[in-house]
C-alpha positions in Angstrom: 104.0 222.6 67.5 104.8 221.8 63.7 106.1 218.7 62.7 109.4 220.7 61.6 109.8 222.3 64.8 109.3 219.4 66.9 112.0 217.7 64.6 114.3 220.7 65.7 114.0 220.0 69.2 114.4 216.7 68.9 117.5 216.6 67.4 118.7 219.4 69.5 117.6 217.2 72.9 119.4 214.6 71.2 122.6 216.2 70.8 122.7 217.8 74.1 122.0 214.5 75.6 124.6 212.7 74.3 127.2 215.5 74.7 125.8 214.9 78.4 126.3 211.6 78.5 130.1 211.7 76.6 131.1 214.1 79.3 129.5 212.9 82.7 128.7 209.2 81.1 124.9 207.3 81.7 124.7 208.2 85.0 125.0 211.5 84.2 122.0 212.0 81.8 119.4 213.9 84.2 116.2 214.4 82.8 115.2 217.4 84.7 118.7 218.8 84.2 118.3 218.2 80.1 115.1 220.2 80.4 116.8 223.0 81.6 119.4 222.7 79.3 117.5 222.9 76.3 114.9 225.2 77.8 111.9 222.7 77.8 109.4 221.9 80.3 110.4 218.1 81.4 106.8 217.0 80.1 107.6 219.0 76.7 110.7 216.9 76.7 109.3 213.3 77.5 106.4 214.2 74.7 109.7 214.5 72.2 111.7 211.8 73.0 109.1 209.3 74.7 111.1 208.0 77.6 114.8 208.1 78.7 115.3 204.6 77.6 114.0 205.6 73.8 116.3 208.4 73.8 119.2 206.0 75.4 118.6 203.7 72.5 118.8 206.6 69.6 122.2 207.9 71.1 123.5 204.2 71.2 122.6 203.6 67.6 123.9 207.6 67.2 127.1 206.5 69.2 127.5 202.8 66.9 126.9 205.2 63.2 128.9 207.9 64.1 131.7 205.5 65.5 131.6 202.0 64.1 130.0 202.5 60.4 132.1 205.7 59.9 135.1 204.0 60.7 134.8 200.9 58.9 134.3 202.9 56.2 137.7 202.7 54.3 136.9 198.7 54.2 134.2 199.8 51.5 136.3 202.4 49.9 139.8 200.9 49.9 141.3 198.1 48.3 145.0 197.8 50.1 145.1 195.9 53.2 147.5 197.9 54.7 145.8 201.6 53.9 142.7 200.9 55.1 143.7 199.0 57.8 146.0 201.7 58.8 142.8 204.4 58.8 140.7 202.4 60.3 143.1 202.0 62.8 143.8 206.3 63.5 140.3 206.8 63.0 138.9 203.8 65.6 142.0 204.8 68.1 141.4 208.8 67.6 138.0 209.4 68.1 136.0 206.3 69.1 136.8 205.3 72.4 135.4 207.2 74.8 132.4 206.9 73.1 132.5 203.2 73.2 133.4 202.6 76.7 129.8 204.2 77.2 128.5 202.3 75.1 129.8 199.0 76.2 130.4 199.9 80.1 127.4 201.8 80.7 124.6 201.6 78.3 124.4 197.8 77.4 125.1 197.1 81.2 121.7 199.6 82.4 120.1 199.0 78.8 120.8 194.8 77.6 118.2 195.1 74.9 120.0 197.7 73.3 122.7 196.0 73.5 121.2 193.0 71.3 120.0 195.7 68.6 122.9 197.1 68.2 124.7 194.0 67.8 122.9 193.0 65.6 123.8 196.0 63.3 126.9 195.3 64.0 127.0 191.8 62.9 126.2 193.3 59.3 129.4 195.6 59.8 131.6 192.8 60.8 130.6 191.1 57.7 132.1 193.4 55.3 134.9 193.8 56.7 135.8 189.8 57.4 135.1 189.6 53.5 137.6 192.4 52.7 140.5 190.5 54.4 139.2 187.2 52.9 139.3 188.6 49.7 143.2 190.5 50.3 143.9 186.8 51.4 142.8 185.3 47.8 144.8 187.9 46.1 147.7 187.0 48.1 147.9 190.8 50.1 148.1 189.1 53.5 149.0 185.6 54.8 147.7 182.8 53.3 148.2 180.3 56.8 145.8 181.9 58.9 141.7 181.8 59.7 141.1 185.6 58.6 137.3 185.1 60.9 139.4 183.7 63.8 142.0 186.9 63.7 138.9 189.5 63.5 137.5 187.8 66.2 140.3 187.8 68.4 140.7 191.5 67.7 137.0 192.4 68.2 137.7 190.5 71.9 141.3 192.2 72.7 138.8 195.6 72.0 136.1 194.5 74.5 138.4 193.3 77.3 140.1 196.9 76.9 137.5 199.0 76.3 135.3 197.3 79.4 138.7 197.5 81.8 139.2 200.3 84.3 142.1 201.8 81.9 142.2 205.4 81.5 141.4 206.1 77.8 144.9 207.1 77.0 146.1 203.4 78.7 143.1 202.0 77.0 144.4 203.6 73.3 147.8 202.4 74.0 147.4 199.1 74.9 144.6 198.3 72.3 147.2 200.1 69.1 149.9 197.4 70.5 147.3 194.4 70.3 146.4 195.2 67.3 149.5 195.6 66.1 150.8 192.7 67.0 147.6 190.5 65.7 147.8 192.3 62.4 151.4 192.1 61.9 150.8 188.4 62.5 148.2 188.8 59.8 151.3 190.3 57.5 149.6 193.6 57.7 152.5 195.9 58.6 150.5 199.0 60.4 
């Protein structure tokens, strides 16, 4: 098998394992059933993706740069509090949370370590965007009174005590876009 083909494969047994795993969750990732899927021999498909845990790991890091790098995006690209906030906000609310209750509820609970890698990218993330509210503070663009680390933080823990609760995702999306209103408002970001 060429080094192009097997590239094929293994991006195709990627993204039929995490469409597996968005629809039936962790639990739901059979190996013998994504064989068949993808029309491999099971020991074809552990010689492409090593073992499940490897390919757990790729759709978590998959699952954190699709949802939480993508979406953080307008913090690099937009310099009103407000706007970016705002898209952030649609875009977080709108597409990533189903995503990340697997991530959080299943994967880090039946995978820890890749919890602490992806964390750690994460960290990075949170960096950027804790210095673009700093910054808006300096310039005057949101209250001036308040520990901007301290409100991020608080936000990031309002999204893991939702995301991790039994909510249905709808309750889950409703409750966190009132949370976060709320803290931001007291921020003086009017979402």
């Amino acid at each position: 098998m060429a080094k192009s083909d097997k590239a094929e494969i293994h991006e195709m047994v990627t993204k039929v394992a995490k469409d597996m795993m968005l629809k039936y969750g962790l639990r739901g990732l059979n190996m013998v059933e994504l064989a068949r899927e993808c029309g491999l021999a099971k020991a074809t498909l552990y010689k492409i993706i090593g073992t499940k845990e490897d390919l757990v790991k790729e759709i978590a890091f998959e699952i954190f740069n699709m949802n939480i790098i993508k979406i953080l995006e307008p913090y690099r690209i937009i310099d009103d509090p407000v706007e970016a906030t705002r898209i952030f906000l649609d875009n977080y609310l709108n597409y990533a949370i189903t995503a990340q209750k697997i991530l959080i509820q299943q994967i880090y609970k039946e995978y820890p370590l890749i919890e602490k890698d992806v964390e750690e990218k994460y960290e990075n993330e949170k960096q950027i965007v804790n210095q673009c509210y700093i910054n808006w503070q300096k310039k005057g663009l949101i209250r001036q009174d308040i520990n901007v680390e301290y409100c991020i933080e608080a936000l990031q823990a309002l999204n893991e005590v939702y995301v991790t609760a039994s909510h249905s995702e709808e309750e889950t999306i409703e409750r966190l876009r009132a949370s976060f209103r709320c803290m931001l408002l007291g921020m003086g970001i009017d979402v």
